[in-house]
C-alpha positions as CSV (number, residue, x, y, z in Angstrom):
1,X,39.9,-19.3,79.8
2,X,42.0,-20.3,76.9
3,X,39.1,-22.7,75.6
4,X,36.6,-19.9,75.9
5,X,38.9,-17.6,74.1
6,X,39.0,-20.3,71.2
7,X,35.6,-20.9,71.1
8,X,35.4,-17.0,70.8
9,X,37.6,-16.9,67.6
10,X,35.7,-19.7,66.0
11,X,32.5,-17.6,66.5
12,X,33.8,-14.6,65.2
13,X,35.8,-16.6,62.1
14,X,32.2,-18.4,61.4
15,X,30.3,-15.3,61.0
16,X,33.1,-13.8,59.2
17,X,33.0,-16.5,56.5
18,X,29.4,-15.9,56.8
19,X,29.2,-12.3,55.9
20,X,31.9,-12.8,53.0
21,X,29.6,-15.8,51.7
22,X,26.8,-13.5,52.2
23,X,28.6,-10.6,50.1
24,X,29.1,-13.2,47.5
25,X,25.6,-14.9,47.2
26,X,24.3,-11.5,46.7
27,X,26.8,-9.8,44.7
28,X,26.9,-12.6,42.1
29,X,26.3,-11.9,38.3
30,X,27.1,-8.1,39.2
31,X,29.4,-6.4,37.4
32,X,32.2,-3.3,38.1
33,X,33.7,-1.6,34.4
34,X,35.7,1.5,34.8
35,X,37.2,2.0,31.5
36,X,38.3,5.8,30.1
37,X,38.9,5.3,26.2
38,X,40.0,2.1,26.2
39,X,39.7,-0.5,23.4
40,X,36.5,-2.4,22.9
41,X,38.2,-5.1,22.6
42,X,39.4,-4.8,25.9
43,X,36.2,-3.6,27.2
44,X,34.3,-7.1,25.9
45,X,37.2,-9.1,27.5
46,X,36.8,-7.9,31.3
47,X,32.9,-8.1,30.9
48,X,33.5,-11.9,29.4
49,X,35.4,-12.8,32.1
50,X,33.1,-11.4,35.0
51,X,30.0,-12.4,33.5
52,X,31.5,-16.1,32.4
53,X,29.7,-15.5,29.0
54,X,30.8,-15.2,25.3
55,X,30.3,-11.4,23.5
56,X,30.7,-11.3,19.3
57,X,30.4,-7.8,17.9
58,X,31.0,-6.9,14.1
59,X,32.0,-3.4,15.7
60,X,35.6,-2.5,15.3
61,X,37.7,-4.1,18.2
62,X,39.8,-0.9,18.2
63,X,36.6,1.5,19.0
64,X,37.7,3.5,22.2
65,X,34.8,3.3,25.0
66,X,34.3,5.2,27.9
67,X,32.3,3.6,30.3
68,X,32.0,3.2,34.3
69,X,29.4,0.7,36.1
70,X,29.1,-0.5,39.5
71,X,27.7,-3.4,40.7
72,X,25.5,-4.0,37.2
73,X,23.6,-6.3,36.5
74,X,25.1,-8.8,33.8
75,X,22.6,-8.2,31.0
76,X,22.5,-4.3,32.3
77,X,26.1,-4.1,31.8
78,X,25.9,-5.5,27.8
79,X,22.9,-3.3,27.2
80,X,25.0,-0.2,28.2
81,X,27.9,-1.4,26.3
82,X,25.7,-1.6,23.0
83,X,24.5,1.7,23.7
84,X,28.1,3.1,23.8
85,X,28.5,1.9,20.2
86,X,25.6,2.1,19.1
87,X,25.0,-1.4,18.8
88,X,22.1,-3.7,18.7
89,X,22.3,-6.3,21.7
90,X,21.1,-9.7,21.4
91,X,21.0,-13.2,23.3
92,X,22.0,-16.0,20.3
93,X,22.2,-19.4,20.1
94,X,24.4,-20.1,17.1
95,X,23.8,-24.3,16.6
96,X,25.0,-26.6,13.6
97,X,25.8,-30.0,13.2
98,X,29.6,-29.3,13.9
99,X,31.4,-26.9,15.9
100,X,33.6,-26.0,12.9
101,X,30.4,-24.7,11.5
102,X,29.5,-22.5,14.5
103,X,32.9,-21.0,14.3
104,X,33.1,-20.2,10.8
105,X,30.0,-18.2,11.2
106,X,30.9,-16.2,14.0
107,X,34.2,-15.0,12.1
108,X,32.4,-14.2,9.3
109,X,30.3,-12.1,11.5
110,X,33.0,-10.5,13.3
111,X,34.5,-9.7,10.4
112,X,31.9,-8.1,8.8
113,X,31.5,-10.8,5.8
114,X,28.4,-12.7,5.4
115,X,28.6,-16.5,4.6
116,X,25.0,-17.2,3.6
117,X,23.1,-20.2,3.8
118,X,22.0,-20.0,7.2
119,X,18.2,-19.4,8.7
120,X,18.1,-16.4,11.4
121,X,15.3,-16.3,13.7
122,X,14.9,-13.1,15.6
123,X,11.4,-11.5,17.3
124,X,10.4,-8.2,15.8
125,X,11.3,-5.6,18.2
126,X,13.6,-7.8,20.1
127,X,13.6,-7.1,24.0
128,X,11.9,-3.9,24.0
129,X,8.5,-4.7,25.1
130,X,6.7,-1.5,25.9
131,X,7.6,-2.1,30.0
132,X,9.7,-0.3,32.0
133,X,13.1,-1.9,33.4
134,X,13.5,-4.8,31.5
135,X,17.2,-4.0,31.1
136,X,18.1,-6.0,34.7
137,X,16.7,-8.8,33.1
138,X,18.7,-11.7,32.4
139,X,17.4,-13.1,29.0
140,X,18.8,-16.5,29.1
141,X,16.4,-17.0,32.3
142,X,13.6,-16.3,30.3
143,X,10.8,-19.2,30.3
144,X,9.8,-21.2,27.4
145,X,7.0,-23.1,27.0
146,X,6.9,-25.2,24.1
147,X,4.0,-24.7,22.0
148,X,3.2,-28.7,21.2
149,X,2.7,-28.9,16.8
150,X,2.6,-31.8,14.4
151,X,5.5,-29.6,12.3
152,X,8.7,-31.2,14.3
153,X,11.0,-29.7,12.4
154,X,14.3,-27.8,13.8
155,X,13.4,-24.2,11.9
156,X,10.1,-24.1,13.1
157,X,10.6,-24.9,16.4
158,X,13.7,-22.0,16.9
159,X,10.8,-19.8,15.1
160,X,8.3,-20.4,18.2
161,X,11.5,-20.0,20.5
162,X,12.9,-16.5,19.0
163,X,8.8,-15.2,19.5
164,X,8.7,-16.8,23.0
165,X,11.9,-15.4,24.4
166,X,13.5,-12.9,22.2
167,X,16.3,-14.9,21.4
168,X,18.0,-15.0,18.2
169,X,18.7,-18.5,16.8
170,X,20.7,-19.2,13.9
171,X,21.1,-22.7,12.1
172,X,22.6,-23.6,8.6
173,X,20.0,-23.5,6.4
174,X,19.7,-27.3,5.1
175,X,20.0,-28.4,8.5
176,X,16.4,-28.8,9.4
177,X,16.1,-32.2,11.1
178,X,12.6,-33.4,12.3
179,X,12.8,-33.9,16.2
180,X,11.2,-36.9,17.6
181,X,10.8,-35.5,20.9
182,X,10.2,-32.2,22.4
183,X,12.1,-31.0,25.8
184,X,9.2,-29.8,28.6
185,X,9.3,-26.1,30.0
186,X,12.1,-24.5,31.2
187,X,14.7,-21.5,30.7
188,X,15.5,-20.8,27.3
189,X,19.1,-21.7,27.4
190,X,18.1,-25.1,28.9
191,X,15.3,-25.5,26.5
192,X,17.7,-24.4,23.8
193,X,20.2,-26.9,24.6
194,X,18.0,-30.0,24.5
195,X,16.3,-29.1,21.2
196,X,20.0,-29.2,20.0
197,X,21.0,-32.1,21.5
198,X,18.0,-33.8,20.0
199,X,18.5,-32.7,16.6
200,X,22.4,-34.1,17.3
201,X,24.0,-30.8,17.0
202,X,25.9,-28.8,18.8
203,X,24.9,-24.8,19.8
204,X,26.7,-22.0,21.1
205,X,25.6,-19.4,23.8
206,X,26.8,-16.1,23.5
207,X,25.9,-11.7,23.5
208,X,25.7,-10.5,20.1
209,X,26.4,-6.9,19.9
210,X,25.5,-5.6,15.9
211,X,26.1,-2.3,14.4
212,X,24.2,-1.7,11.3
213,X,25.8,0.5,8.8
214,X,23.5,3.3,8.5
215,X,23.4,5.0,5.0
216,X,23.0,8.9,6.2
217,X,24.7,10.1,3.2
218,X,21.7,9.5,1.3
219,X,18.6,12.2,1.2
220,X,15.9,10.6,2.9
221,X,17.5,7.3,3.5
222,X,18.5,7.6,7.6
223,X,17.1,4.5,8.5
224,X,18.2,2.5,5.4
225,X,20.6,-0.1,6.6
226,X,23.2,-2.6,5.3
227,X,21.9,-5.7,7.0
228,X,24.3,-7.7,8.1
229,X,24.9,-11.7,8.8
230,X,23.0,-12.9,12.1
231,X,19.8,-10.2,11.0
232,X,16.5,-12.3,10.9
233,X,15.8,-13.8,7.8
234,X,12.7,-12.7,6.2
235,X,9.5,-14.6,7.5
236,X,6.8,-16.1,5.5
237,X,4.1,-16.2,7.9
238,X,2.7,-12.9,10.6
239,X,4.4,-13.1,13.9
240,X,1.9,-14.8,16.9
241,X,1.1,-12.1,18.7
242,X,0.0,-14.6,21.8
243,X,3.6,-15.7,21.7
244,X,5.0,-12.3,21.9
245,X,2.6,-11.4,25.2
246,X,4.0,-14.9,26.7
247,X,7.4,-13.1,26.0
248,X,6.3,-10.1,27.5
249,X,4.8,-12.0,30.7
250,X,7.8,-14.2,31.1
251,X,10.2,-11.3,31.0
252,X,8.2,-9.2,33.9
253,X,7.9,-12.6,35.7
254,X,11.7,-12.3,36.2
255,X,11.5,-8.5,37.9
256,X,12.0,-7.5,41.5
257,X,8.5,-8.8,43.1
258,X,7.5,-4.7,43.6
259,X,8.3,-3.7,40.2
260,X,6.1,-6.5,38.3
261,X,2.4,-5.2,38.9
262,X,3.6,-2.1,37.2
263,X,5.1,-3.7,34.3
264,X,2.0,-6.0,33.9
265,X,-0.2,-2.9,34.0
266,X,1.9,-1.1,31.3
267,X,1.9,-4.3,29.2
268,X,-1.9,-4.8,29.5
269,X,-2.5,-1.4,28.5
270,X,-0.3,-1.4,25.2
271,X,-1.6,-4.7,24.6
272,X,-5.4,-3.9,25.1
273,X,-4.9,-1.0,22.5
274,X,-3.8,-3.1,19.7
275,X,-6.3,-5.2,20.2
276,X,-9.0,-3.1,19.9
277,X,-7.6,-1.2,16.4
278,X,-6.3,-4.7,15.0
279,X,-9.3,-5.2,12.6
280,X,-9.6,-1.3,11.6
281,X,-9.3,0.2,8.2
282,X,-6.0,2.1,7.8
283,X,-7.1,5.7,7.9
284,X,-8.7,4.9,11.3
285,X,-5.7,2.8,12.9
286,X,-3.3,5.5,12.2
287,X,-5.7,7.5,13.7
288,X,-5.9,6.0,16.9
289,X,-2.7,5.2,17.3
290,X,-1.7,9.4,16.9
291,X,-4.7,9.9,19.7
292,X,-2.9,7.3,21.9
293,X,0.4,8.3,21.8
294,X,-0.4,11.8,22.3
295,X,-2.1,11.1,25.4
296,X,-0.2,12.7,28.4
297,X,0.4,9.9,30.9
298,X,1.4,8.0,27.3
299,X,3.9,10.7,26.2
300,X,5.3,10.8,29.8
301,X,6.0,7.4,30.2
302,X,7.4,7.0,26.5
303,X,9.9,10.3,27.5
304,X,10.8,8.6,30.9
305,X,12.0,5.2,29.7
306,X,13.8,7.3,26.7
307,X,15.2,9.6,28.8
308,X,16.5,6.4,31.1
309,X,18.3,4.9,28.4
310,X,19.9,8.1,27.1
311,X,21.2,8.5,30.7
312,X,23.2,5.5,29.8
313,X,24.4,7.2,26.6
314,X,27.8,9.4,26.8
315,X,26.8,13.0,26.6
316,X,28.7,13.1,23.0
317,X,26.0,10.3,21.8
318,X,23.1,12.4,23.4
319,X,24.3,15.4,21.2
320,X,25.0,13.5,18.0
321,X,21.0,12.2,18.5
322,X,19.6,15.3,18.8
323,X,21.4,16.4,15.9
324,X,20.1,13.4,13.8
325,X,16.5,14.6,14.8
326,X,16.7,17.9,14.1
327,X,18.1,16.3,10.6
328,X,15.3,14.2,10.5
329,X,12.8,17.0,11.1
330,X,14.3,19.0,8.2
331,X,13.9,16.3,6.0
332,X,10.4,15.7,6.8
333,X,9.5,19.3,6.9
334,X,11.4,19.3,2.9
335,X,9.8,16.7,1.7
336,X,7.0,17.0,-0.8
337,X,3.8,16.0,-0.8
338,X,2.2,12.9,-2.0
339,X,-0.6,14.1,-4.1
């Protein structure tokens, strides 16, 4: 009896450890913030810590954030973060010959100074895609697939990356090694790290969460903004728009198996219309784009994924924004004609 009795509490103990190991497996990368007008600063340090990742902001540290999450995806949790101050999140890979230099750039950022000579590479449009919840998405899981060219060199390789993934890279700007050999598929962060290693440098993976200083003093100037150090440096050549849709597809790739034939179908259709008013004259393409995005299933998928992120906004932000467009619709309405 005693045996059986043991036997019985090592069953019960193994499907314990089971169920705990379970809750863990599946919990993993989820995150819990229940903050009420707390620093950011404190805010950044508790979602570091859970998320076993590095966060830079140029926001004030002392900026008092209100925000509550349970069970959040990682890259969920940051995006709602940078919506509570108004910040612009980004996955970076800061990389330099030295980590001294990595360092010095990041304080600089922090601090709101800019340092200069260093290259920025950033997607247009970052990780907003035209698809529906991307936000779950981890970015540094994000595939790419090295588009094989004669030009070797550092910069232009971090180039094809930041269209590829949406990542932003950032590299002195005289460090430009040629690379003798190019890393094979993978996640962007492994990717990322090879390039690096090949170029004998060292990089740094981290959240960036800007705030650009927005000028609203000004008449007519709302969206005129003080850019500051880690914004993309200006590019010499048109983006690939091939290597944006390989974004796009590698992103939706990484959704929930019964949310991906939507996003592929939303994708295909934004991606189908520019195609077909890429070569038109500018009266027409302003045209059809007005036509499009007045279209009703259009319009109502445009308000949904809006109205989704504003859920994620405190209901002091959501006022505040619908204050700025009734601003913006004055100023519009006031301005005069181009004759």
């Amino acid at each position: 009896m005693r045996k059986l009795r043991i036997v019985l509490l090592l069953i019960v103990a193994a499907f314990a450890m089971g169920a705990l190991a379970w809750r863990w497996w599946t919990e993993r990368g989820l995150v819990m913030l229940a903050f009420v007008n707390a620093p950011l600063s404190t805010v950044i340090k508790s979602l570091e810590a859970q998320g076993r990742v590095e966060i830079a902001t140029n926001a004030d540290p002392a900026t008092l954030v209100t925000i509550r999450l349970n069970r959040a995806p990682l890259s969920e949790a940051i995006d709602t973060l940078a919506l509570r101050i108004d910040a612009d999140p980004k996955l970076a890979y800061i990389a330099a010959p030295t980590s001294e230099q990595i360092q010095a750039g990041l304080r600089a950022f922090s601090s709101g100074a800019n340092p200069g000579d260093w290259m920025v590479f950033s997607a247009q449009g970052g990780r907003r895609l035209h698809v529906s919840n991307l936000s779950a998405v981890d970015p540094r899981r994000i595939e790419w697939r090295i588009t094989q060219t004669t030009d070797r060199n550092l910069h232009t390789l971090l180039d094809q990356g930041a269209q590829k993934t949406g990542a932003l890279f950032a590299v002195p700007l005289g460090w430009n090694p040629w690379l003798s050999k190019l890393p094979s598929t993978g996640e962007v962060r492994e990717v990322t790290s090879k390039l690096i290693r090949t170029a004998k440098g060292t990089a740094k993976e981290l959240f960036l969460l800007t705030v650009y200083s927005r000028m609203e003093d000004q008449p007519r100037q709302l969206e005129a903004v003080e850019r500051p150090f880690f914004s993309a440096s200006p590019r010499t050549e048109a983006p690939n728009p091939e290597w944006a849709a390989e974004r796009a597809q590698a992103a939706i790739a990484l959704l929930p198996p019964d949310e991906q034939d939507q996003a592929r179908r939303e994708f295909n259709e934004i991606r189908t219309f520019w195609e077909s008013i890429r070569q038109l004259p500018e009266p027409e393409r302003r045209a059809e784009i007005e036509e499009h995005f007045n279209k009703p299933d259009v319009e109502a998928r445009i308000e949904e994924q809006a109205a989704a992120r504003d859920s994620r906004r405190t209901p002091e932000q959501r006022e505040q924004r619908y204050r700025n467009y009734i601003r913006r619709k004055e100023q519009i309405k006031g301005a005069p004609t181009k004759s």
